[in-house]
C-alpha positions as CSV (number, residue, x, y, z in Angstrom):
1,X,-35.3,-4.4,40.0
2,X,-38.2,-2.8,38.1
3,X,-40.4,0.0,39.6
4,X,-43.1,-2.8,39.5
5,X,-41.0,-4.6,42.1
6,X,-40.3,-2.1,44.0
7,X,-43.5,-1.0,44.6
8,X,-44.8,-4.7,45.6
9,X,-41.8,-4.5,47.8
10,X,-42.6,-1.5,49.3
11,X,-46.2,-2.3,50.0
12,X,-45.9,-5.3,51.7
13,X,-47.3,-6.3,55.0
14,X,-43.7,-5.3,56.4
15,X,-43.9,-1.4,55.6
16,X,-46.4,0.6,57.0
17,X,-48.9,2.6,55.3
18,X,-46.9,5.8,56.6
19,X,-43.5,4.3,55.4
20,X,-45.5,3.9,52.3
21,X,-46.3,7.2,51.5
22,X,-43.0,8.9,52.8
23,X,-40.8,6.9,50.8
24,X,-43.4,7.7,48.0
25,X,-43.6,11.6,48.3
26,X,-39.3,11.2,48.8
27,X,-39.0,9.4,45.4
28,X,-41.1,12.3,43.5
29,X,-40.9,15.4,45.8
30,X,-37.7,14.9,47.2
31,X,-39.4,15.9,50.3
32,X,-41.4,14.0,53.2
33,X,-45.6,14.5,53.1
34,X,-47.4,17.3,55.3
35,X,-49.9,16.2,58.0
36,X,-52.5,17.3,55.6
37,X,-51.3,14.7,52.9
38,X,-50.8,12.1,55.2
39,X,-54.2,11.9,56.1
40,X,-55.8,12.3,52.8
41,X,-53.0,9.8,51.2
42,X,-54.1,7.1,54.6
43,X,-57.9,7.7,53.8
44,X,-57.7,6.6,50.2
45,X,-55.5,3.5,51.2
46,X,-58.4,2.6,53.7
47,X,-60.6,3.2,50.9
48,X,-58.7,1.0,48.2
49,X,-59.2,-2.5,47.5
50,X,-55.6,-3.6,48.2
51,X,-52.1,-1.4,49.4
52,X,-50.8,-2.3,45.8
53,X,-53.8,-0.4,44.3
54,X,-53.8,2.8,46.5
55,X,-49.9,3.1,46.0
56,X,-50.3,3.0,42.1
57,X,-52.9,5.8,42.7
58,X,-50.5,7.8,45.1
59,X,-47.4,7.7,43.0
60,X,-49.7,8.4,39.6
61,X,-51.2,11.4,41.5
62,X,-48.1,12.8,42.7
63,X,-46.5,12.5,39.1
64,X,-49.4,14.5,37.4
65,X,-49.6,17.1,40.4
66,X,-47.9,20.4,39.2
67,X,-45.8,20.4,42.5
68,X,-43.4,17.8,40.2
69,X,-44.6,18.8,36.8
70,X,-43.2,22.9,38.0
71,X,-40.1,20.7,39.8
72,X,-38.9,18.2,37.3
């Protein structure tokens, strides 16, 4: 399975939007989101056209942030 498909996997109607972004901050942090990142990560998914999109967005911003640029 490609990360393509895992992603469509993992946003679909069966995971929650807070599943979503834990297993996303897991994968490139290696560490579960604040409260404070939870709630900015859940206002841009209301704010996106589909889950698909806003999860591409999350995982690109955590892979440019310098938390896993520093880390990795």
């Amino acid at each position: 399975m490609n990360a393509n498909e895992t992603l469509k996997l993992l946003t679909s109607d069966a995971s929650s939007e807070q599943t979503v972004i834990e297993e996303l901050y897991l994968a490139c942090y290696s560490r579960r989101p604040s409260e404070a990142e939870v709630r900015n990560a859940s206002l841009h998914f209301e704010k996106s056209k589909s889950r698909q999109q806003a999860a591409e967005d999350l995982i690109w911003s955590l892979l440019n942030s310098y938390e896993f640029l520093f880390n990795h």
